[in-house]
C-alpha positions as CSV (number, residue, x, y, z in Angstrom):
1,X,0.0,0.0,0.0
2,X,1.6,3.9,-0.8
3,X,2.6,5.2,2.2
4,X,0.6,8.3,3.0
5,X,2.2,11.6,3.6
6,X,0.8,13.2,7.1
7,X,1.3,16.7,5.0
8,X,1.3,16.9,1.0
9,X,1.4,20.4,-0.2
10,X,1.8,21.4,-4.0
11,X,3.5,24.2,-5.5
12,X,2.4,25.4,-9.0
13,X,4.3,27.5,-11.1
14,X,3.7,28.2,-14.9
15,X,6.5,28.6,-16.7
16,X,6.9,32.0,-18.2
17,X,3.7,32.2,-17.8
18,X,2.9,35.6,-20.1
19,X,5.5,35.0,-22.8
20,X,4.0,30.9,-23.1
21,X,0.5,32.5,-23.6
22,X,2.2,35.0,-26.7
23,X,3.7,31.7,-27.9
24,X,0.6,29.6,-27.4
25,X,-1.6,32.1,-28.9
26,X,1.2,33.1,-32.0
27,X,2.3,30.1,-33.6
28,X,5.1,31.5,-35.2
29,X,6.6,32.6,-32.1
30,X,7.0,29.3,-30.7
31,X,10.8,28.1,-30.6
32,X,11.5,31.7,-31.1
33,X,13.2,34.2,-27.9
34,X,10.2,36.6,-26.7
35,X,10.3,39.0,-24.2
36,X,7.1,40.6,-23.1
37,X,7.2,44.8,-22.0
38,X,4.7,47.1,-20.8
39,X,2.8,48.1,-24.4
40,X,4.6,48.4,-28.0
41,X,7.2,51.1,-26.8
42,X,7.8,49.4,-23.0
43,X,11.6,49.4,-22.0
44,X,11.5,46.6,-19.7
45,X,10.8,43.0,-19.6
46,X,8.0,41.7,-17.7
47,X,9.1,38.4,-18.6
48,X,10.9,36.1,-21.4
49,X,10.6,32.8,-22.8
50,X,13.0,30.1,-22.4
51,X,14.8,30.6,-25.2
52,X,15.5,33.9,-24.6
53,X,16.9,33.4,-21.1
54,X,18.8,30.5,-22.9
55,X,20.8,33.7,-24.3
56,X,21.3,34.9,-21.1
57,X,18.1,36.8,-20.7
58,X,16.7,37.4,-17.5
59,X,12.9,39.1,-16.4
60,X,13.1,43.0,-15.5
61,X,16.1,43.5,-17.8
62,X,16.0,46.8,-20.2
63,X,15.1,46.0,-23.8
64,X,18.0,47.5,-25.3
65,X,20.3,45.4,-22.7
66,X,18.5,42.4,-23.7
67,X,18.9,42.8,-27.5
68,X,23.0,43.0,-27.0
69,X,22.9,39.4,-25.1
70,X,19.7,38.0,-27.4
71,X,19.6,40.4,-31.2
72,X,17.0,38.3,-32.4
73,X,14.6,38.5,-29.1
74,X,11.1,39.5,-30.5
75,X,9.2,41.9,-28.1
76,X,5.4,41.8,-27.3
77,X,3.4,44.2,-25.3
78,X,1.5,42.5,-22.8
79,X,-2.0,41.7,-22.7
80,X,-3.3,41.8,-19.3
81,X,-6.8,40.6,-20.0
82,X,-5.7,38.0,-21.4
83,X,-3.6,36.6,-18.8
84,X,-6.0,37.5,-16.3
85,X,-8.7,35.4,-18.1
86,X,-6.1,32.0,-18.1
87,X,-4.8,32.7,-14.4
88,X,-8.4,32.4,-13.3
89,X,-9.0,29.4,-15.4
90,X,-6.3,27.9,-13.8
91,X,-6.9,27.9,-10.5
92,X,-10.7,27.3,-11.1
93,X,-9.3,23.8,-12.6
94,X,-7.1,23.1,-9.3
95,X,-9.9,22.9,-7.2
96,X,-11.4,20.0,-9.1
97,X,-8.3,18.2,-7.1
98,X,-8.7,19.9,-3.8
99,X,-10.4,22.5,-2.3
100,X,-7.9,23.9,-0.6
101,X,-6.1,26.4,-3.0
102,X,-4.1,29.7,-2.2
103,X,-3.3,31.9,-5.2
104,X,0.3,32.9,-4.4
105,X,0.5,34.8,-7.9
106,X,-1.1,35.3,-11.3
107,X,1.1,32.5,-12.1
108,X,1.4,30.1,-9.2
109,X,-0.9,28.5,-6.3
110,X,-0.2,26.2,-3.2
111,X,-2.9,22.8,-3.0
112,X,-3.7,21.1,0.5
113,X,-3.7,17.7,-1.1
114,X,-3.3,16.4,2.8
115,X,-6.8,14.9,2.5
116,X,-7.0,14.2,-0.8
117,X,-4.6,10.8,-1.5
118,X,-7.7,8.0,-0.8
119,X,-9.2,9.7,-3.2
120,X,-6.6,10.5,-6.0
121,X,-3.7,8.3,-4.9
122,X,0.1,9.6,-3.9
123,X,0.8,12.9,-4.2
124,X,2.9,12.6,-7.2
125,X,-0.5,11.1,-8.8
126,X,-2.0,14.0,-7.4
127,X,0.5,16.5,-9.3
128,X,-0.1,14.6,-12.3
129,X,-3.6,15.1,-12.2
130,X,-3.1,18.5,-11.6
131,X,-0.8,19.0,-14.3
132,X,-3.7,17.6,-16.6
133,X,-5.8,20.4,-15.3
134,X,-4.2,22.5,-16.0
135,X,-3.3,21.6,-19.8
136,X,-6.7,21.1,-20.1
137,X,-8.2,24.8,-19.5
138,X,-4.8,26.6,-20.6
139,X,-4.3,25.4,-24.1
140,X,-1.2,23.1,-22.6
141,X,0.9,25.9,-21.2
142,X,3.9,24.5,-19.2
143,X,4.3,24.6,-15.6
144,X,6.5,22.8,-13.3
145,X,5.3,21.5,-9.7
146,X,7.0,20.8,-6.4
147,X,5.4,18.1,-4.3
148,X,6.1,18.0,-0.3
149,X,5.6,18.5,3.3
150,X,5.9,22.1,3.2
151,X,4.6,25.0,1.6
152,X,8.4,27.0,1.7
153,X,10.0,23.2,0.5
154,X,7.1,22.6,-2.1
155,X,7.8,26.4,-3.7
156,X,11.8,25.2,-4.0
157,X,11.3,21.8,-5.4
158,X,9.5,23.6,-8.2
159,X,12.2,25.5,-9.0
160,X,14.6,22.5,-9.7
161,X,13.3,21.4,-13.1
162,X,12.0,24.0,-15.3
163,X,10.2,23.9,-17.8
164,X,7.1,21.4,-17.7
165,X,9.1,19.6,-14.4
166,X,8.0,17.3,-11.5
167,X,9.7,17.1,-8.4
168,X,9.0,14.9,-5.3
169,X,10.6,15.8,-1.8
170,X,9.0,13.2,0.7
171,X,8.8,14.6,4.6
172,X,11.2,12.4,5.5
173,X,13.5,13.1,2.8
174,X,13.2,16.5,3.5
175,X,16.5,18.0,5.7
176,X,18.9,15.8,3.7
177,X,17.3,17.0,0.0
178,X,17.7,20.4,1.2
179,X,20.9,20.4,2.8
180,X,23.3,21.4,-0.2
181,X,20.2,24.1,-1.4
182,X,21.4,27.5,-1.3
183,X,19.8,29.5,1.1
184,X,18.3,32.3,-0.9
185,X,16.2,30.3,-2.5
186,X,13.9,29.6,0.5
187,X,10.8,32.6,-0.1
188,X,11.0,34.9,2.2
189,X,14.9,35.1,3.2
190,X,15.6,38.7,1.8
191,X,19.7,39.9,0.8
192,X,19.7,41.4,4.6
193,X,18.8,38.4,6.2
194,X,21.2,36.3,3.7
195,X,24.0,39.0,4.5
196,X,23.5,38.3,8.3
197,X,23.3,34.8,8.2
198,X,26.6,34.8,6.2
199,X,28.6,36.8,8.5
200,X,28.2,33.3,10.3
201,X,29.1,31.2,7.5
202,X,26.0,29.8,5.9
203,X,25.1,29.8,2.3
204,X,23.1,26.7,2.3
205,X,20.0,25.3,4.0
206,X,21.9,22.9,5.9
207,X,24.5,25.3,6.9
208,X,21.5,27.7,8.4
209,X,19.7,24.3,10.0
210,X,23.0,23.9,12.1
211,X,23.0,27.4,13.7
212,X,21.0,27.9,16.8
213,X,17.8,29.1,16.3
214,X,18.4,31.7,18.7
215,X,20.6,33.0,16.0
216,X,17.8,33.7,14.0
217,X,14.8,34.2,16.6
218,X,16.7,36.8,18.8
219,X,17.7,39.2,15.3
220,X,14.1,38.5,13.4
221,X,11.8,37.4,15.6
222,X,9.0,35.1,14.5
223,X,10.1,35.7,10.6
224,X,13.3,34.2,11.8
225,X,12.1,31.0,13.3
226,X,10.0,30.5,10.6
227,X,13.3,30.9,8.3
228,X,15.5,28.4,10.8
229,X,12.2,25.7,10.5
230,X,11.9,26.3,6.2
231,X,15.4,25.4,5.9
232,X,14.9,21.9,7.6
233,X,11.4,21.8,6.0
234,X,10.0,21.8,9.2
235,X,7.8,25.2,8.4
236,X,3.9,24.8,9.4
237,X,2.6,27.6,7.6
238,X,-0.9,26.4,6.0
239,X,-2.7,27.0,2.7
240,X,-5.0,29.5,3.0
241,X,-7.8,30.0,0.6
242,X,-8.9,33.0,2.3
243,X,-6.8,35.2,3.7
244,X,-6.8,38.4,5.7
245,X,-7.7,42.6,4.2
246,X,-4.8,44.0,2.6
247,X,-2.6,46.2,5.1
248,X,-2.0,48.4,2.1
249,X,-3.0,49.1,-0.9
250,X,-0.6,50.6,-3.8
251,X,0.5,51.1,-7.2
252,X,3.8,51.7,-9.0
253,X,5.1,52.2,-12.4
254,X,8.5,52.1,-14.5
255,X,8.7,55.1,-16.5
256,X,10.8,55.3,-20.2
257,X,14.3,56.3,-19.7
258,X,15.3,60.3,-18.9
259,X,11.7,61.2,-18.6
260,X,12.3,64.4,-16.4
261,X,9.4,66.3,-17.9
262,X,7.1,67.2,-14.9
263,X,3.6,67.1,-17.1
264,X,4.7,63.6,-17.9
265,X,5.3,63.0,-14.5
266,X,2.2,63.9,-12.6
267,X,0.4,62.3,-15.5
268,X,1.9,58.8,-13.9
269,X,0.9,60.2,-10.8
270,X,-2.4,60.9,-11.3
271,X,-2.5,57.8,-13.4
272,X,-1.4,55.4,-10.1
273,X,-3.7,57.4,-7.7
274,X,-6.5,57.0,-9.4
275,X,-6.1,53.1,-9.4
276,X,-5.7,53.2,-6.0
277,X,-8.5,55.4,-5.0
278,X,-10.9,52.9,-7.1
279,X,-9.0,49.9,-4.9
280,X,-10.2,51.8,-2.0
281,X,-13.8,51.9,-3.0
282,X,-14.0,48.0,-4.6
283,X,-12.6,47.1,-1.1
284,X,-15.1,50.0,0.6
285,X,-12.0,50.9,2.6
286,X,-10.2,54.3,3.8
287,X,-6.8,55.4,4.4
288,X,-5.3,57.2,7.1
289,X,-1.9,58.0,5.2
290,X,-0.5,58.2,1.7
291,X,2.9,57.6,0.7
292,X,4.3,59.3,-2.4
293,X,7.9,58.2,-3.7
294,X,9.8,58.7,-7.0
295,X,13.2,56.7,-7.7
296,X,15.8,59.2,-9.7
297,X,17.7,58.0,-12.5
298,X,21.5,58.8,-13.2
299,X,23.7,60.1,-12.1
300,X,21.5,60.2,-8.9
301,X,20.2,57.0,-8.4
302,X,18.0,57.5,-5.6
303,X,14.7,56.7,-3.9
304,X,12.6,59.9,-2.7
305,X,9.7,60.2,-0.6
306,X,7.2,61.4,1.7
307,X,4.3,60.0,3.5
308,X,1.6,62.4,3.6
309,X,-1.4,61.9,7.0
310,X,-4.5,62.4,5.7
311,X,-6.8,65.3,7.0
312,X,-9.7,62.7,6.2
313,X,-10.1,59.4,4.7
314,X,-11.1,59.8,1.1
315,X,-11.4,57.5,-1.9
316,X,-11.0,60.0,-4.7
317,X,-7.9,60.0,-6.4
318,X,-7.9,63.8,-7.4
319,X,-7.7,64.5,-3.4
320,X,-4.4,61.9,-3.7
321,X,-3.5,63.0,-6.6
322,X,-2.8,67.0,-4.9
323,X,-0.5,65.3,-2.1
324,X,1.2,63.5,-4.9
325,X,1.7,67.2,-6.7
326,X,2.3,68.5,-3.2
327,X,5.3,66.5,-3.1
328,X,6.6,66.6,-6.2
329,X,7.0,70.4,-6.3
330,X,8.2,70.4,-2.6
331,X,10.5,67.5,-3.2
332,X,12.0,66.8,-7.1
333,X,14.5,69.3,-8.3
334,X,14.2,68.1,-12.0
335,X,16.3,64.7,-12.2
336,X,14.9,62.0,-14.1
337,X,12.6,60.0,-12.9
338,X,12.5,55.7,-13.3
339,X,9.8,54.8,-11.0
340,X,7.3,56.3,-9.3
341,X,5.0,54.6,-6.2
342,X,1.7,55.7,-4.2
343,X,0.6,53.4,-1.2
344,X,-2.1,54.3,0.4
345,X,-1.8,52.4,4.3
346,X,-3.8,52.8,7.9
347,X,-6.4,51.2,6.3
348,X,-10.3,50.4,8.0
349,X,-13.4,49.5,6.4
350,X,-15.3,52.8,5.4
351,X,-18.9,51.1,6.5
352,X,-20.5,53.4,8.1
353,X,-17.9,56.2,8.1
354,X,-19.4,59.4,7.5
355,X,-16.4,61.3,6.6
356,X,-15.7,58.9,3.5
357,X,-17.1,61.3,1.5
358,X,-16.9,65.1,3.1
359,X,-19.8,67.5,3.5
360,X,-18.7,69.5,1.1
361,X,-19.2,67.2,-1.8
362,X,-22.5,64.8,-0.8
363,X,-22.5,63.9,-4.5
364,X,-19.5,62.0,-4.3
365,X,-20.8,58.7,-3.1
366,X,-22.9,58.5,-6.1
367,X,-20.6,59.8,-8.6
368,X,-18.0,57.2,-7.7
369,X,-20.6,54.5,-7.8
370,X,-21.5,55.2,-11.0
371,X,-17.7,55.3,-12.2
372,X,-17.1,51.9,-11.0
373,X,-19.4,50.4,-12.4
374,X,-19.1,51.5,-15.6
375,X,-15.3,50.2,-15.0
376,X,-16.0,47.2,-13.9
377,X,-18.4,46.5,-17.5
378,X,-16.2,48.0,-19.9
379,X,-13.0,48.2,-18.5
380,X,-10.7,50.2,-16.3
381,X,-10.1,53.9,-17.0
382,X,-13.6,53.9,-19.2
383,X,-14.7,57.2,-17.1
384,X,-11.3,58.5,-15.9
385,X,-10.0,62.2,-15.3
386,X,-9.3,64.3,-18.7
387,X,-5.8,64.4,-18.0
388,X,-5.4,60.5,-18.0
389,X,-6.7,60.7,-21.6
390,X,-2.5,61.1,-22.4
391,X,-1.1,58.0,-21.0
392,X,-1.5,56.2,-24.2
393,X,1.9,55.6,-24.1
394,X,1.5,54.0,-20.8
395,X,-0.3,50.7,-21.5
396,X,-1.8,49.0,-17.9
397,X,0.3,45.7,-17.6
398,X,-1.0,42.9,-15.5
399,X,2.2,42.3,-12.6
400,X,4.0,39.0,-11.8
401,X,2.3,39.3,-8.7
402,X,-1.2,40.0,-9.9
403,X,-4.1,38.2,-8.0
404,X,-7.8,38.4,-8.4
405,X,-9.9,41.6,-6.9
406,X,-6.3,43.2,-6.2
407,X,-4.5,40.8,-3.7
408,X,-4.3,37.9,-2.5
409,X,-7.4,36.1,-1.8
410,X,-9.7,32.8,-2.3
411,X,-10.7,32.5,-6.3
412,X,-14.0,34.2,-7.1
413,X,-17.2,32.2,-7.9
């Protein structure tokens, strides 16, 4: 009889996942390096295809630095929708193996398959069914999937065969499969925690397992116990198909190279606070503070910012929009600008709240209404502010870490 596993968690991860749907959906791009930007004219990659990273090619790379290491790599701008529309597909089809799904990503999801093996056999049957799932309602789009005890060990056995891979760590396999993996690629261990831990001579998982945990507890607290127990895959952390509100709420975007004209700038600002301000209001939430940052291209190379307390919660992102402008005539001297960031945090549900919407403007409830549902039918930015009308040039691109309604969550009915 197969020996069942007191934990099974899977680990899904499509493969490229944006540049496999271009090749899926293009025939003659199949075979063929593709690297997918922001719109026609975007100057980064969102992601590549396998051939391209064959040629060296790696995901958030410049265009222009890509084409030196791969001349023949063929951009497309993304399609959000589109890989919106598949993601949800996708993890529809996973729970036809087990209820228990969390949507880490657009692109990958963690299965419970604990309760699942009378009924569909070992876990690596299990990831096999799963696999044929997913074919199924994608069109055959590759993914590879990690099978074991633990979430954090499942996510790493993913990673070792890509494409289209399989990969089986047992629970008791576990500390002896992971003992030669380099530490950075368990999630959560960030370069500052990696620099610490090297000060004492680890680069691997084993190397971190053998350190007391106090090492790790008494510097990072719970994060680092949870890091000291991932790295022997002894980490409880469950699936969760629901999860708890967001804590914040915000929106970023790369901007082309030397843009330092400031009408170009506050467009991207107005253009990011309005997509938070209608977060806000799908979530019926309010914010007690704003933050407003710009990173500054050469020869500065530097992160500004300012984080603004609000005089009253509001949803509407011209209100955000002036403490954006605020800032960026209080604060930017004229460099260039590569990136620019609103987060809107101290959130609390706006049930109930009277001072949502102020006194002065008792129209506003209904107005907004009205926006977002129009929005919501015909797409985003169907009613938007006048001066939005100019971002042409600045194409909405669905992130890498994209999840339905906005973060993560359970997958819609």
């Amino acid at each position: 009889m197969t020996r069942l596993w007191p934990r099974a968690i899977l680990h899904i991860d499509m493969n490229a996942f944006f540049a496999s749907v271009e090749q899926r959906d293009f025939p003659e791009l199949r075979g063929r390096p593709v690297g997918v930007t922001n719109g026609e004219v975007g100057t980064t990659l969102i992601t590549c295809s396998y051939e391209a990273r064959a040629a060296g090619v790696k995901t958030g790379m410049r265009v222009y630095e890509a084409r030196r290491l791969c001349p023949g790599l063929i951009q497309r701008p993304a399609r959000p929708r589109v890989y919106a529309a598949i993601s949800t597909r996708i993890m529809h089809a996973l729970r036809d193996v087990s209820p228990d799904v969390e949507v880490f990503s657009v692109d990958e999801a963690f299965i419970d398959v604990t309760h699942c093996q009378r009924l569909h056999g070992s876990p690596e049957q299990i990831a096999h069914l799963a696999r044929a799932r997913i074919h199924e309602v994608s069109g055959g789009l590759p993914c590879s999937i990690g099978v074991a005890g633990t979430k954090s060990t499942a996510k790493i056995a993913s990673d070792m065969k890509k494409p289209n891979g399989l990969t089986v760590i047992p629970p008791w396999e576990t500390r002896e499969r992971l003992a030669d993996v380099p530490m950075r690629k368990v999630c959560g261990l960030g370069p500052n925690i990696a620099e610490f831990l090297s000060s004492y001579g680890a680069r691997t998982c084993g190397d971190v397992a053998r350190l007391p945990l106090a090492v790790l507890a008494r510097r990072y607290g719970v994060t680092g116990k949870y890091l000291w127990l991932a790295c022997q895959g002894k980490d409880t952390e469950p699936v969760t198909p629901d999860v708890a509100p967001p804590q914040s709420i915000g929106h970023g975007k790369v901007l082309p190279p030397r843009t330092a004209a400031a009408r170009v700038i506050e467009i991207y600002l107005r253009h990011m606070c309005e997509k938070v301000a209608a977060r806000l209001r799908r979530y019926d939430m309010q914010a007690g503070q704003l933050y407003v940052g710009l990173r500054l291209g050469a020869p500065h190379h530097e992160d500004i910012g300012q984080l603004f307390t609000l005089p009253y919660a509001s949803p509407d992102g011209q209100r955000l929009f002036e403490l954006a402008r605020e800032f960026l005539r209080r604060r930017w001297r004229g460099a260039a600008v590569t990136h620019v960031q609103v987060t809107a945090s101290q959130l609390r549900s706006a049930s109930g709240q009277l001072e949502f919407f102020p006194a002065a403007d008792p129209r506003a409830f209904s107005r907004f209404s009205a926006i977002d549902r129009i929005n919501a039918r015909y797409g985003e930015f169907t009613v938007a502010p006048a001066t939005l009308l100019e971002r042409s040039t600045m194409p909405n691109v669905i992130a890498p870490a994209w999840r339905p309604d906005g973060h993560r969550q359970h997958i819609p009915d």
